[in-house]
Every structure is written in structure tokens, then in C-alpha cells.
N, CA, C and O of each residue as an XYZ file, in Angstrom:
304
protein
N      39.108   -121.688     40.526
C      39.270   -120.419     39.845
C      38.018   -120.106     39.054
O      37.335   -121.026     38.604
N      37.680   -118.774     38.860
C      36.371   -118.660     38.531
C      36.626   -117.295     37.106
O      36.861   -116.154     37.506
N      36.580   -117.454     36.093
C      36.692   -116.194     35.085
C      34.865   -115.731     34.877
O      33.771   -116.294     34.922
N      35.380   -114.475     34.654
C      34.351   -113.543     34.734
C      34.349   -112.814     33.043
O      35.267   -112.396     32.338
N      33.048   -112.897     32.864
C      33.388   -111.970     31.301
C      32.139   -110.859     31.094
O      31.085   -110.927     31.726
N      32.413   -109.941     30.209
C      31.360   -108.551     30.468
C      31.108   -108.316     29.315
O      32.186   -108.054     28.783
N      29.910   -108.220     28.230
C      29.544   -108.081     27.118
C      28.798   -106.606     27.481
O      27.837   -106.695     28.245
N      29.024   -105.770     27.181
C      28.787   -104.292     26.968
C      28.186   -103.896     26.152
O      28.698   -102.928     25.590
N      26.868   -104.347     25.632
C      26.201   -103.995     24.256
C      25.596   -102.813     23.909
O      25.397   -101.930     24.744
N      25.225   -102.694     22.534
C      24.884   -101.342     22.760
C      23.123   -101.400     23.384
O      22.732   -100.359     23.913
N      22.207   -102.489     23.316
C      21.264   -102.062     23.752
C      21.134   -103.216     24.820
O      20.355   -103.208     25.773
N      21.868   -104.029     24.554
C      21.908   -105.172     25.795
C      23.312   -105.554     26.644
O      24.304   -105.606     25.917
N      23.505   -105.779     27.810
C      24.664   -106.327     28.550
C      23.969   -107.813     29.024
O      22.865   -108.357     29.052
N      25.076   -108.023     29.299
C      25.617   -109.172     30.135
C      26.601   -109.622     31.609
O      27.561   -108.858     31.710
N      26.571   -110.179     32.198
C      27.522   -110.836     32.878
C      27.893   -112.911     33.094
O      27.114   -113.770     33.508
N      28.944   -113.024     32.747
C      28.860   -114.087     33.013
C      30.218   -114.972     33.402
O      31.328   -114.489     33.180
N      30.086   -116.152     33.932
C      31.529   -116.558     34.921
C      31.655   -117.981     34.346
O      30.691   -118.714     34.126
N      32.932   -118.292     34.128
C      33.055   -119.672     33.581
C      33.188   -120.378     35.394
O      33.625   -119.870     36.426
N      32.702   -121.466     35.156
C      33.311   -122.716     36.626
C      32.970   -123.868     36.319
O      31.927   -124.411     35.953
N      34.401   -124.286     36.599
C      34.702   -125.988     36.198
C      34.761   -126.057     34.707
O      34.989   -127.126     34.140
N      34.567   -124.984     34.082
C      34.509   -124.553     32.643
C      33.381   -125.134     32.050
O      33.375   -126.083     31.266
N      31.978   -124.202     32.680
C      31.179   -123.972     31.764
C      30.616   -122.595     31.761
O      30.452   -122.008     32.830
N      30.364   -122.145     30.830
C      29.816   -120.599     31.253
C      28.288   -120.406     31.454
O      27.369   -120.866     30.777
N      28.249   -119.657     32.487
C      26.480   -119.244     33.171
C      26.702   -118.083     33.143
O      27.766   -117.615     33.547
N      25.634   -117.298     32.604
C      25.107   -115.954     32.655
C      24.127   -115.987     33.983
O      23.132   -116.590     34.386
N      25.106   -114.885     34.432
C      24.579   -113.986     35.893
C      23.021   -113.283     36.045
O      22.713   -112.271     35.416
N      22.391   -113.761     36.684
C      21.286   -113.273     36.479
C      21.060   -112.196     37.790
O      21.547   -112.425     38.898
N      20.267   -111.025     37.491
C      19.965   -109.562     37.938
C      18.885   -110.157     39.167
O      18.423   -111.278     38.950
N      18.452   -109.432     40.488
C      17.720   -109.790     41.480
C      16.111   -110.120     41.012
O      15.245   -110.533     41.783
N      15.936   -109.853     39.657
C      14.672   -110.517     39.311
C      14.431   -112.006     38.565
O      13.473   -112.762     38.408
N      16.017   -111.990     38.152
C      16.206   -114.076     37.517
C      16.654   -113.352     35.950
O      16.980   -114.106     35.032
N      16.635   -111.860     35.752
C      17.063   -111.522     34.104
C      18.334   -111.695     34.239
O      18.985   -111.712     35.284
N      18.947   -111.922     32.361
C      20.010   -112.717     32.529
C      20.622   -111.264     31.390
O      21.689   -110.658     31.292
N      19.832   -111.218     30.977
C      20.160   -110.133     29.876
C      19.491   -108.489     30.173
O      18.339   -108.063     30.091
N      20.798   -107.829     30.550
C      20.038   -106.437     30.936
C      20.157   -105.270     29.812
O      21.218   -104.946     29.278
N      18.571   -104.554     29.478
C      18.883   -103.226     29.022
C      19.960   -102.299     28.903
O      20.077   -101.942     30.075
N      20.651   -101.801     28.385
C      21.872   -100.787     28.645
C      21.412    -99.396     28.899
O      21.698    -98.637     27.973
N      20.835    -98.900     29.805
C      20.003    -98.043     30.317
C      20.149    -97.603     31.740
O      19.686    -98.462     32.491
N      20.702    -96.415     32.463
C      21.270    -95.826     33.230
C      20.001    -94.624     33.800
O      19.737    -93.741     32.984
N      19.554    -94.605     34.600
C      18.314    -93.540     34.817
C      19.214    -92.876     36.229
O      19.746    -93.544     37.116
N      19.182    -91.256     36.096
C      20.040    -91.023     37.197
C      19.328    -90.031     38.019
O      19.004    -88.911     37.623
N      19.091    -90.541     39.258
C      18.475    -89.877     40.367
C      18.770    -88.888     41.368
O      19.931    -88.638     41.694
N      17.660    -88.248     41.927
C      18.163    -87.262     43.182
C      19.011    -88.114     43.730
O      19.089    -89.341     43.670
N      19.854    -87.025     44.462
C      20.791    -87.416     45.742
C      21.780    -88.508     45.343
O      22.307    -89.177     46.232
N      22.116    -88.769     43.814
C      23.306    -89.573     43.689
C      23.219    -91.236     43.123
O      24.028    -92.122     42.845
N      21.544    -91.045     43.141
C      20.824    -92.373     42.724
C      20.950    -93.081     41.643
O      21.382    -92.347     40.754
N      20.797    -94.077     41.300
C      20.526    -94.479     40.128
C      19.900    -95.433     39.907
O      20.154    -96.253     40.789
N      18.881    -95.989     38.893
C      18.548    -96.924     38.735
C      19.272    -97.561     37.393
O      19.810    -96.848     36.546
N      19.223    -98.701     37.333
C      19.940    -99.398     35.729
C      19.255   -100.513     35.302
O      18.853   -101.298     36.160
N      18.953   -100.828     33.624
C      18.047   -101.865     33.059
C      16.881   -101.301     32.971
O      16.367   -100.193     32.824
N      16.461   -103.057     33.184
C      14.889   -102.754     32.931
C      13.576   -101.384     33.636
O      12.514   -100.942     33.196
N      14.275   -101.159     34.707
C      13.763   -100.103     35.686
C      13.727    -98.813     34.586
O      12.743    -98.184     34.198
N      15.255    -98.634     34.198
C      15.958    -97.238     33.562
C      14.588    -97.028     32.640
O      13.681    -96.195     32.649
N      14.909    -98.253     31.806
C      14.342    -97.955     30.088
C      12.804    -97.896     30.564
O      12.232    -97.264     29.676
N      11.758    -98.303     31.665
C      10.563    -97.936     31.904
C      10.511    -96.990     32.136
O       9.497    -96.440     31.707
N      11.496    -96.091     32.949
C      11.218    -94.585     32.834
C      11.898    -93.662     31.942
O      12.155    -92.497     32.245
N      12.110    -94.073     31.119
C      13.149    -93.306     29.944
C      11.328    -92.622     29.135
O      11.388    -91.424     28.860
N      10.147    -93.198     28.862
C       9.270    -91.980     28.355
C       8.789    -90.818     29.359
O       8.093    -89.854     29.042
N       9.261    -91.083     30.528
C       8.808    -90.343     32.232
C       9.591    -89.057     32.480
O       9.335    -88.006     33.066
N      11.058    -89.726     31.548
C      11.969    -88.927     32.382
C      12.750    -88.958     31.727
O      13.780    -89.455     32.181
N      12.784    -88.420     30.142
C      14.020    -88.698     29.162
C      15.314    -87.819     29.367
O      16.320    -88.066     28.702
N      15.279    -86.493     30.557
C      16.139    -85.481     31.176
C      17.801    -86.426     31.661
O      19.021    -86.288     31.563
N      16.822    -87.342     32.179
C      18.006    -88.243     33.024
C      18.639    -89.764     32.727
O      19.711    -90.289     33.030
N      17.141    -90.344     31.786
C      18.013    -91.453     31.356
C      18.581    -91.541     30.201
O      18.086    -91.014     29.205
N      19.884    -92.334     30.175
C      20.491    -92.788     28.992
C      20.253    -94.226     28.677
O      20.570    -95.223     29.325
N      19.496    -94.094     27.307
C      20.084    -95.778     26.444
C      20.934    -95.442     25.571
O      21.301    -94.303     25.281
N      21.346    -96.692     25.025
C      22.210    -97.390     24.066
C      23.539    -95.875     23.697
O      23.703    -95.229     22.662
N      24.010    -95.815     24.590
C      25.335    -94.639     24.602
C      26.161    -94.749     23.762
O      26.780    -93.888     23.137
N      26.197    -96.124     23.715
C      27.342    -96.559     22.041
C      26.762    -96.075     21.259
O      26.884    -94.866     21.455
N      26.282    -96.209     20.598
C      25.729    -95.124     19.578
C      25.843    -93.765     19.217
O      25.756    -93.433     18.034
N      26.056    -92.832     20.245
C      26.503    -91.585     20.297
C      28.111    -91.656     20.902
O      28.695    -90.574     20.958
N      28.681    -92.596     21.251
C      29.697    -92.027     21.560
C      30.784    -91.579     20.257
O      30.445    -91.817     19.098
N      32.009    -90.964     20.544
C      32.511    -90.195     19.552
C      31.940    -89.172     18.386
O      32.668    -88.722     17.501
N      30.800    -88.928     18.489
C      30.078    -87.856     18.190
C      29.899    -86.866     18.680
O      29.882    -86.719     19.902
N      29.662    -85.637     17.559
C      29.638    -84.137     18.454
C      28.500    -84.074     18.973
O      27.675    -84.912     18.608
N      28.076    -82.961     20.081
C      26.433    -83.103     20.602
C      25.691    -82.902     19.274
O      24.461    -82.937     19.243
């Protein structure tokens, strides 16, 4: 059996899975273990997320979002 747990931060996430009961953080296709909370949203339905997002967040501040916790429950 394998548990899975999701840390949702406001400027950082996580993923990580207990087995045999120890816990390892999931690491992203580059070996990062800890991702940006950063959503960059593209033509045609795209998206990029992390470290990618937040490099183009001074490029392209139209489309990406960081740290959303922060604004959420607030008026615009």
C-alpha cells in the first residue's frame, strides 16, 4: 500500500508517498523535489507549471499566476 500526501503552499508545493513507511518527496522530470506554485497559461489550452511558470511570469505577467493563496477570498 502506498499513501500519497499534497502540501499546497502558497509559494511552494510538494508531492510525496509514504512506502514501507518512509516518506520520499516526488521529484518533477528535472530531480526538483520542491515546486514553485506558479501556473503560466498558454495558447491552445497549454500550460506550463513551476519553475518554467515563475521564469516567465516577468515575460508574461497577462497569464501567469503565483502564490494564489494570497489573493484568494479577496475582492479584485
Amino acid at each position: 500500500r502506498i499513501a500519497v500526501g499534497i502540501d499546497l503552499g502558497t509559494t511552494h508545493s510538494l508531492v510525496a508517498a509514504v512506502r514501507h513507511g518512509v516518506a520520499e518527496c516526488l521529484p518533477d522530470a528535472q530531480g526538483r523535489v520542491i515546486l514553485p506554485s506558479a501556473v503560466r497559461y498558454l495558447p491552445e489550452g497549454r500550460r506550463q507549471i513551476g519553475a518554467e511558470a515563475l521564469a516567465a511570469q516577468a515575460d508574461d505577467p497577462e497569464n501567469t499566476l503565483v502564490s494564489v493563496k494570497r489573493f484568494m477570498g479577496r475582492s479584485v
